[in-house]
C-alpha positions as CSV (number, residue, x, y, z in Angstrom):
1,X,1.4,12.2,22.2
2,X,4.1,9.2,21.4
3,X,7.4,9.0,22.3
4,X,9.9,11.6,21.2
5,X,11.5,9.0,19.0
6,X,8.2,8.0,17.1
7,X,6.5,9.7,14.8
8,X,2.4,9.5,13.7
9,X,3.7,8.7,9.9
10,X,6.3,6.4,11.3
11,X,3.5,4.6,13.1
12,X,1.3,4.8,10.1
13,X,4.2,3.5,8.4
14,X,4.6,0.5,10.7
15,X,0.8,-0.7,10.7
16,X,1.1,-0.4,6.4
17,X,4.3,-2.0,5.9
18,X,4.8,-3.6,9.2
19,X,8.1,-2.6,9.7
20,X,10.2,0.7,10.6
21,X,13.3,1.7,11.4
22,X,13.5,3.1,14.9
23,X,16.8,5.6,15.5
24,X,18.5,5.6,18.4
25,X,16.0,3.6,20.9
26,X,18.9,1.6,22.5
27,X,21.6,4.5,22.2
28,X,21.8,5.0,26.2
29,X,22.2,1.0,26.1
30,X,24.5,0.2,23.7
31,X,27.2,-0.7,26.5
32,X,25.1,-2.9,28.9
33,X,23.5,-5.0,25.7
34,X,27.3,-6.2,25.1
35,X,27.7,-6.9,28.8
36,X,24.7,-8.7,28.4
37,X,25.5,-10.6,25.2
38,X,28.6,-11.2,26.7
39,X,27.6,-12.8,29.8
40,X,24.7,-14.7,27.4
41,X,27.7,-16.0,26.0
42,X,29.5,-17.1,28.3
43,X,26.7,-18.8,30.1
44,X,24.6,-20.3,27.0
45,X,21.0,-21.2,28.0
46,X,19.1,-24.1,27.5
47,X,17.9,-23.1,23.9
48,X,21.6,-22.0,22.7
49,X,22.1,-22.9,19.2
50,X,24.6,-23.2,16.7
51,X,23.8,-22.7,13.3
52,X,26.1,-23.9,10.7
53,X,27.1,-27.2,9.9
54,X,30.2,-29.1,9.4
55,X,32.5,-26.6,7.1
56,X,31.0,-23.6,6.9
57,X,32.9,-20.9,8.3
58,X,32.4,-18.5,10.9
59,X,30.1,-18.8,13.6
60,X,26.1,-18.3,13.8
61,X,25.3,-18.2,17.7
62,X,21.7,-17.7,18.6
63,X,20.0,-17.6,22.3
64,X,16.3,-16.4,23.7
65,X,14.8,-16.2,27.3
66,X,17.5,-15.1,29.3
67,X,16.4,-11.8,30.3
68,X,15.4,-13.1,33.7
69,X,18.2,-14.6,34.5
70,X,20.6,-11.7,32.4
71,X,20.1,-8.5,34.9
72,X,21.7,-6.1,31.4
73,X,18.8,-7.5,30.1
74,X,16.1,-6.9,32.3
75,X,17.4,-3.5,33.1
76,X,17.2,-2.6,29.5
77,X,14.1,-4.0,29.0
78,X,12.5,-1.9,31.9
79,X,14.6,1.6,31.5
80,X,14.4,1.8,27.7
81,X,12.0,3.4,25.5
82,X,11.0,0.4,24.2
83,X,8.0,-0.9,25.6
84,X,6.6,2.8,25.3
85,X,7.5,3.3,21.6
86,X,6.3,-0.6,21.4
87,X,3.0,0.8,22.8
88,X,3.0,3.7,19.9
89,X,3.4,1.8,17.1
90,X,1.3,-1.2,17.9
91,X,-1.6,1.2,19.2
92,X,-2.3,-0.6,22.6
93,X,-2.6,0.7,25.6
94,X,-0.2,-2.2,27.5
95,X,3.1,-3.9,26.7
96,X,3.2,-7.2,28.0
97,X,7.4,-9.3,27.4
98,X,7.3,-12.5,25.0
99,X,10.9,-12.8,25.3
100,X,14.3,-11.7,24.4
101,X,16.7,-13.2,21.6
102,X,20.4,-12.7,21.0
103,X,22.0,-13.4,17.4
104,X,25.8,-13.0,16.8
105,X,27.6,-13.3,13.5
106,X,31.7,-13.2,13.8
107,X,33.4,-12.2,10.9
108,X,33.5,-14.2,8.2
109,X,30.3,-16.1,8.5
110,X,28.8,-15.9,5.2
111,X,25.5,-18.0,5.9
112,X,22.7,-15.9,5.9
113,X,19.8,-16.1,8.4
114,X,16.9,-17.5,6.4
115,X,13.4,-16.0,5.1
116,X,10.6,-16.4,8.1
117,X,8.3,-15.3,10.0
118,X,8.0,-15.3,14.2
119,X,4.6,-15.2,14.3
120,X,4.1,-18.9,13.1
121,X,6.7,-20.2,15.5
122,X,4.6,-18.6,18.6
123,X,1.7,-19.7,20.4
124,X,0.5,-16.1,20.5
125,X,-2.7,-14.8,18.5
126,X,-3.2,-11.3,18.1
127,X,-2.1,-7.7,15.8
128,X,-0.7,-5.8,18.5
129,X,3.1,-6.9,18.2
130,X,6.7,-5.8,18.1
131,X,9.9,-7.0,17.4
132,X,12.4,-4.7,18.2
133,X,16.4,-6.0,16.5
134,X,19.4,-3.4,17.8
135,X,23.0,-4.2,16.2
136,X,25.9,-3.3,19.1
137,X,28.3,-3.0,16.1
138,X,27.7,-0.8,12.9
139,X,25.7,-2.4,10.4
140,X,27.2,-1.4,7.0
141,X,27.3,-4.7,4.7
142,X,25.1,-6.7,6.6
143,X,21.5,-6.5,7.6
144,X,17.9,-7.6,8.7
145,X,16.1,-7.5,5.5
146,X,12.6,-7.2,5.6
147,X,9.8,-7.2,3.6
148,X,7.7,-4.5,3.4
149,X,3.4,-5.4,4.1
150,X,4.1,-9.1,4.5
151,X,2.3,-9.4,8.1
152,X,-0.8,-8.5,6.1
153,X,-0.2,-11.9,3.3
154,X,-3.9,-13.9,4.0
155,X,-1.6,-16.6,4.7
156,X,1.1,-17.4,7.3
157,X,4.7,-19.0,6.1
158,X,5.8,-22.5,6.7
159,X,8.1,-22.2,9.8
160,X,11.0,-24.3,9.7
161,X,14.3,-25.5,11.9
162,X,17.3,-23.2,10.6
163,X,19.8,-25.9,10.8
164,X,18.2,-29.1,9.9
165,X,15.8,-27.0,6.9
166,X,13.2,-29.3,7.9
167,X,9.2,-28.0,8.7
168,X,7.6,-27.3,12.2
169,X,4.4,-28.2,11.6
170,X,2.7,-30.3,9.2
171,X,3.1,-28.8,5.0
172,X,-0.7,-28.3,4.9
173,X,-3.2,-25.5,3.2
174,X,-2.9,-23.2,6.4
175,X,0.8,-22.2,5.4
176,X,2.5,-21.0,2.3
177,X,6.2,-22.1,1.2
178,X,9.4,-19.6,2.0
179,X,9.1,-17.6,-0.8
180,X,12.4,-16.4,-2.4
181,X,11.8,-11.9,-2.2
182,X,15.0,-11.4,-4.5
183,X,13.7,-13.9,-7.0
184,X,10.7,-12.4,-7.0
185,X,11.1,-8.6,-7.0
186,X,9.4,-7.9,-3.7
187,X,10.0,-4.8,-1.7
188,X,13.0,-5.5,0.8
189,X,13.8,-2.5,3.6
190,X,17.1,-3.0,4.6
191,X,19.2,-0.2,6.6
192,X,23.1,1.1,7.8
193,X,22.6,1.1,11.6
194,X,24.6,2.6,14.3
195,X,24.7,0.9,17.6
196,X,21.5,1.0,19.3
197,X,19.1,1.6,16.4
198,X,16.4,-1.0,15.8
199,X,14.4,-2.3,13.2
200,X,10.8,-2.5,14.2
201,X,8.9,-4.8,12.5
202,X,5.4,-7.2,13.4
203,X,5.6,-11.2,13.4
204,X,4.0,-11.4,10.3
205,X,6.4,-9.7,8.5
206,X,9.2,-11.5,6.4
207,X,12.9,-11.3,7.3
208,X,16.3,-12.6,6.9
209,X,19.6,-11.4,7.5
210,X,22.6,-11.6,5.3
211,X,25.5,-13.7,6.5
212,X,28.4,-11.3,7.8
213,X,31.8,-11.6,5.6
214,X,33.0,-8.1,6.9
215,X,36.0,-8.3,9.2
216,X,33.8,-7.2,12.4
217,X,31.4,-9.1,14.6
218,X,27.6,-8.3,14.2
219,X,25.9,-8.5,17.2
220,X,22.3,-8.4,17.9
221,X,19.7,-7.6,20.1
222,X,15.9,-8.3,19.5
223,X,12.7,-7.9,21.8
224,X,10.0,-9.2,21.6
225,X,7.0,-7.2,23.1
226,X,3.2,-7.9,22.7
227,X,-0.1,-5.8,23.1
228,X,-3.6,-5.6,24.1
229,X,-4.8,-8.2,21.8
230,X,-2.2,-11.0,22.7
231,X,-4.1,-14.4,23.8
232,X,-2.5,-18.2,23.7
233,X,-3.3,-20.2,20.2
234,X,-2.5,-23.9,20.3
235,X,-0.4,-24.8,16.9
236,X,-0.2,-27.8,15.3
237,X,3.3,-28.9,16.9
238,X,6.0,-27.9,19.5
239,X,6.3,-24.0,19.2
240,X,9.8,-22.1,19.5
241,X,10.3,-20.5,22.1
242,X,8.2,-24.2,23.9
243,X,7.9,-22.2,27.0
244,X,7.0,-25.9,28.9
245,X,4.5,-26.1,31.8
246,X,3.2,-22.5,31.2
247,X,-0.7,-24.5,32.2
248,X,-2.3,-21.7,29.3
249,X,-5.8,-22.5,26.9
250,X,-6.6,-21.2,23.8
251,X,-8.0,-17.6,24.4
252,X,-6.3,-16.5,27.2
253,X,-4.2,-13.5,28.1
254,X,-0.3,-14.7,28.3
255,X,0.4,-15.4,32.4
256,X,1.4,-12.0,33.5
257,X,3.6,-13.6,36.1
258,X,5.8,-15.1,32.9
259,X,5.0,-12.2,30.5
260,X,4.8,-9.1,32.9
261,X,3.7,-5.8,31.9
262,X,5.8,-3.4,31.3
263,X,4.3,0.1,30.1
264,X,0.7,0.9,30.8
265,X,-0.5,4.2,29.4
266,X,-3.1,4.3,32.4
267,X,-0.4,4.3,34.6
């Protein structure tokens, strides 16, 4: 049976469309994700960034792979439901951490995140995904926006830097351009969210997030959790995270001892 807070058609739901909403799945951890951001905050790692340029307002602060070194993190990542509803909705009988990523918007910061994928920026290969993003404050005017049975495109997006706008990889036949969903009518999920609800959605699936000019923060949470069928891919340039020195090859299961496993039906 899955977890209380999944359903089969919500599972159904996720492998069609590729992403659902997920109530509730960080409510006992609303209060130690802030402490965490917080901290994250206060003690930027190595990949902090800041995302707007010279005059535009507000601030755009994003971080990832801190959650060994952020103990709100790892307690969240190993006392939640997530890595079992993970499990449910990818259909895989493991859940193996990729990383964690924080993304906070104050008020005022009207530059939205732009259209992408994760999946290209990765060096992971495989179906059996999840990426789970919880707001801390109420999400009314401002959102992820997804769209709905992108993961499943026969083509992979073009990844590129957020700030500079410039490409990852080289602009050849393996990927297609951004496309713009609003400009052409495609079907965007976007929710209101409480504190500790998450979007689930797969790396293949399209997102964005609209910039935040309400007069309250918007703080996120995301998780990134992988499956049975996660092996190593070599890409055509420096991936994001770059995860340096990880010693992997093309075909091989992600190095438990960097990616440990954290739900195991069997167990």
């Amino acid at each position: 049976m899955p977890h209380p807070l999944v359903t089969e058609e919500k599972i159904a739901a996720y492998q069609k469309d590729g992403v659902v909403l997920i109530k509730g799945l960080f409510a006992d951890h609303v209060e130690t994700i802030r402490n965490g951001i917080g901290r994250n905050m206060a003690e930027p790692g190595p990949y902090a960034a800041e995302n707007l340029k010279d005059g535009e307002a507000g601030r755009f602060f994003d971080d990832y792979c801190n959650w060994s070194r952020i103990p709100e993190f790892e307690d969240v990542i190993r006392n939640s439901a997530a890595a079992e509803v993970a499990a449910d909705l990818m259909g895989s009988q493991t859940v193996q951490v990729f990383h964690d990523h924080v993304l906070v918007k104050e008020p005022g910061t009207s530059k939205p995140t732009p259209w992408h994928q994760d999946g290209p920026y990765y060096f992971v290969d495989g179906v059996q995904n999840v990426s789970f993003w919880s707001p801390v404050d109420p999400v009314t005017k401002a959102s992820l926006r997804c769209v709905a049975g992108s993961h499943l495109w026969p083509k992979p997006v073009l990844p590129t830097r957020w700030l500079s706008e410039t490409n990852f990889y080289p602009d050849d036949d393996t990927y297609m351009p951004v496309p713009d969903p609003d400009a052409e009518g495609m079907d965007i999920r976007e929710w209101t969210m409480e504190p500790g609800d998450a979007v689930a959605f797969n790396y293949g699936t399209l997102h964005g997030a609209r910039g935040n000019e309400s007069g309250t923060r918007r703080r996120a949470f995301s998780l990134r959790l992988l499956g049975d069928d996660a092996r190593y891919v070599e890409r055509a340039g420096p991936t994001s995270p770059p995860f340096p020195g990880h010693d992997m090859v093309a075909g091989q299961k992600l190095r438990p001892d960097w990616f440990p496993t954290v739900f195991d039906r069997a167990s």
